[in-house]
C-alpha positions in Angstrom: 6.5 27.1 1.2 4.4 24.2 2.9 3.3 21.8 0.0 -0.5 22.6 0.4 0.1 26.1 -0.3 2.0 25.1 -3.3 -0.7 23.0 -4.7 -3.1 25.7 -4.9 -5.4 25.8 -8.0 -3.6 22.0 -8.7 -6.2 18.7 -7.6 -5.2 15.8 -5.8 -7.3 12.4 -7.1 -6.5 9.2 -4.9 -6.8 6.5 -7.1 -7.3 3.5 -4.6 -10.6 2.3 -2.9 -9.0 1.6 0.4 -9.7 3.5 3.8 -6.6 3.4 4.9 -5.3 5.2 2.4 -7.6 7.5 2.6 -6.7 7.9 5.9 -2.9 8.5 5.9 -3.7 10.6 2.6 -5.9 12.9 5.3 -3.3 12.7 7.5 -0.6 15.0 5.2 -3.6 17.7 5.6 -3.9 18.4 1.8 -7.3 18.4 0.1 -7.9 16.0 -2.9 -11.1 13.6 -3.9 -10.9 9.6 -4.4 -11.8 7.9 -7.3 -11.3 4.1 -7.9 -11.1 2.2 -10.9 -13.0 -0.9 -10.1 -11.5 -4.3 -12.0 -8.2 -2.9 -12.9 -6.4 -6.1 -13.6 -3.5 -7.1 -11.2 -1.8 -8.9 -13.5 2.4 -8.6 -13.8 5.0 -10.2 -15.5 6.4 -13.5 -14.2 9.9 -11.8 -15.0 9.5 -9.2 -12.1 11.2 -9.7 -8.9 8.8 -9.8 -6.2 9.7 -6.4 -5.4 9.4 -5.2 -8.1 5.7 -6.2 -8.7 4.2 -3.2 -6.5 6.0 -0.7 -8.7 4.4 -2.2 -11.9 0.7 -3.0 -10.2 1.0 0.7 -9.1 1.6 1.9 -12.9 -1.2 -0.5 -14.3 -3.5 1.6 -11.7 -2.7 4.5 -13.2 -2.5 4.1 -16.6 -5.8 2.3 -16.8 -7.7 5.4 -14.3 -11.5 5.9 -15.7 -10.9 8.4 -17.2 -8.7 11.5 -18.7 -7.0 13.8 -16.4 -7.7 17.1 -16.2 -4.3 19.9 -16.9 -4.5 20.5 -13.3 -5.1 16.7 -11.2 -2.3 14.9 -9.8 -3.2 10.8 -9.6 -2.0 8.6 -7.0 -1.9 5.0 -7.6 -0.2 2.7 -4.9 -0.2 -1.0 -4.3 1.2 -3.2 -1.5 2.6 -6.4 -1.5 4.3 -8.8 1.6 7.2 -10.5 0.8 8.3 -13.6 2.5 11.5 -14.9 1.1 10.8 -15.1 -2.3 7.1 -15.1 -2.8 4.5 -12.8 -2.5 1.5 -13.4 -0.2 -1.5 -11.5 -1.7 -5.0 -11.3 -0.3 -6.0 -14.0 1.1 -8.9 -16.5 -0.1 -10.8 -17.0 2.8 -10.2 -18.2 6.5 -8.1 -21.2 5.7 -5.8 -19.3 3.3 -5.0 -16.2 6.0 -4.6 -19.0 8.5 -1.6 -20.6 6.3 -0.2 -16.9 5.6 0.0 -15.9 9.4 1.8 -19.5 9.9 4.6 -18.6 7.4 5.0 -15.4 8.5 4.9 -16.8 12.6 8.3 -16.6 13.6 10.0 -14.8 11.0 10.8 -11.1 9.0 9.2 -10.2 6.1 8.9 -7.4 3.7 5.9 -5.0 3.2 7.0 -3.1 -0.2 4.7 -0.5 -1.6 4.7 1.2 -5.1 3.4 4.8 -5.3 2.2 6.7 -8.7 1.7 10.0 -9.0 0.8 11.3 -12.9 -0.5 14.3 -14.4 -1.5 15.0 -18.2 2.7 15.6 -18.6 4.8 14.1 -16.0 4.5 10.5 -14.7 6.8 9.4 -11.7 7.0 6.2 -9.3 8.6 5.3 -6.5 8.7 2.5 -4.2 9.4 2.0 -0.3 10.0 -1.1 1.8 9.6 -2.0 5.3 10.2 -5.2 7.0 8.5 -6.7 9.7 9.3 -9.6 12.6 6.7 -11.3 13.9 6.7 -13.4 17.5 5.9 -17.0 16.8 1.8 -16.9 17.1 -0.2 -19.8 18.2 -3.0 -21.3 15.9 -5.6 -20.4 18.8 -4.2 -16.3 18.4 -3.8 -16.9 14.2 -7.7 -18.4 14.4 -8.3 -15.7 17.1 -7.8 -12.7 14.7 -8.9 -13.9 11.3 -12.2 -14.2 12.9 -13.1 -11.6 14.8 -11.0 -9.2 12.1 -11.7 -10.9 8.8 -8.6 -9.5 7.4 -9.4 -10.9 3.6 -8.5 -7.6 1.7 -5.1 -7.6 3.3 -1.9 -8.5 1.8 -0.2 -11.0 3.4 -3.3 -12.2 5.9 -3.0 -8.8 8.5 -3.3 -5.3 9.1 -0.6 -4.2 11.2 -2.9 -1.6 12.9 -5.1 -4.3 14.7 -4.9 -6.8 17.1 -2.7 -9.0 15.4 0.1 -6.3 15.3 -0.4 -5.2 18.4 0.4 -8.4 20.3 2.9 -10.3 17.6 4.9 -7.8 15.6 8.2 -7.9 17.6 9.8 -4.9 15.5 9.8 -3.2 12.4 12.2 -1.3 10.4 11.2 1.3 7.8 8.1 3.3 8.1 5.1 1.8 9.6 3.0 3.8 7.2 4.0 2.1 4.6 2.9 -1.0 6.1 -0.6 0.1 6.8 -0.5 1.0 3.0 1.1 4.4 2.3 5.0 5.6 2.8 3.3 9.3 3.4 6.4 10.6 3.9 8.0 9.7 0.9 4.5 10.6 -0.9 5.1 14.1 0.6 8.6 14.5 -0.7 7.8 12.8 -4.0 4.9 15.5 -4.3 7.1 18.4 -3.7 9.6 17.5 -6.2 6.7 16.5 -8.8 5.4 20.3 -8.7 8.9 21.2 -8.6 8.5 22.6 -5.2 
């Protein structure tokens, strides 16, 4: 049975202001509103490993939602994080900051590791994928070049591999590139099926 038939009479909620999630979300072809919790604290424990900060940041989502879920809503929560040896480069501050990400990542491979949430009023399960990504070595004239005609400031790591910036530096990739724009959809779609015991 095709998981949108399955989820009849059951309601998606993405929990997560951004369009690109929305997007890939579409993209799956199942129906289900967004909500977003503004102010939800990204706040972790210093104890994580850096991969394992997207999980947690993805839980915190979820468990502080708006509001009460409904007996038949399924939330998803996700966050993203880039990893560059061992630190985590989160949005960026302004033009200055994203200038210094895009430098450290110049060159080298990173890792683009997303936590995905999905809860109901019973059942709570999370998952998280990584991808990682190799950049050519960029010049400051392309690094000053994107940040600002693209003002990537509500991206991890300084880019969005979907505009210019990925098109002419990102060398390869392994992993899904959807979970690099912001979503592993496929594992979203599998982890769906298995949550309504599909």
């Amino acid at each position: 049975m095709l998981l949108a038939n399955a989820l009849e009479g059951r309601r998606i909620v993405l929990g997560s202001a951004s369009p690109r999630r929305r997007e890939l979300l579409a993209g799956l072809g199942l129906e289900f509103t967004v909500e977003a919790t503004p102010g939800t604290p990204e706040t972790y424990s210093p104890d994580l490993k850096p991969e394992e900060v997207p999980l947690a940041l993805a839980g915190s989502k979820s468990e502080n939602f708006h509001r009460p879920l409904a007996p038949e809503e399924i939330l998803i929560t996700a966050d993203t994080v880039v990893i560059c040896g061992n630190d985590i480069l989160g949005k960026p501050a302004g033009r200055e900051d994203a200038a210094r990400m895009l430098r450290r990542l110049s060159g080298r491979i990173h890792s683009v590791v997303t936590g995905v949430c999905l809860r109901d009023t019973v059942h709570r399960q999370a998952f998280s994928c990584t991808s990682e990504v190799e950049f050519k070595p960029l010049t400051d004239e392309e690094i000053y070049y994107y940040i600002d005609r693209y003002k990537p400031f509500d991206k991890a790591g300084g880019y969005g591999i979907q505009e210019w910036i990925g098109h002419i530096g990102i060398t390869s990739i392994r992993g899904s590139y959807f979970n690099i724009v912001g979503l592993p959809v496929q594992r979203l779609y599998t982890a769906l099926a298995g949550f309504i015991g599909l």
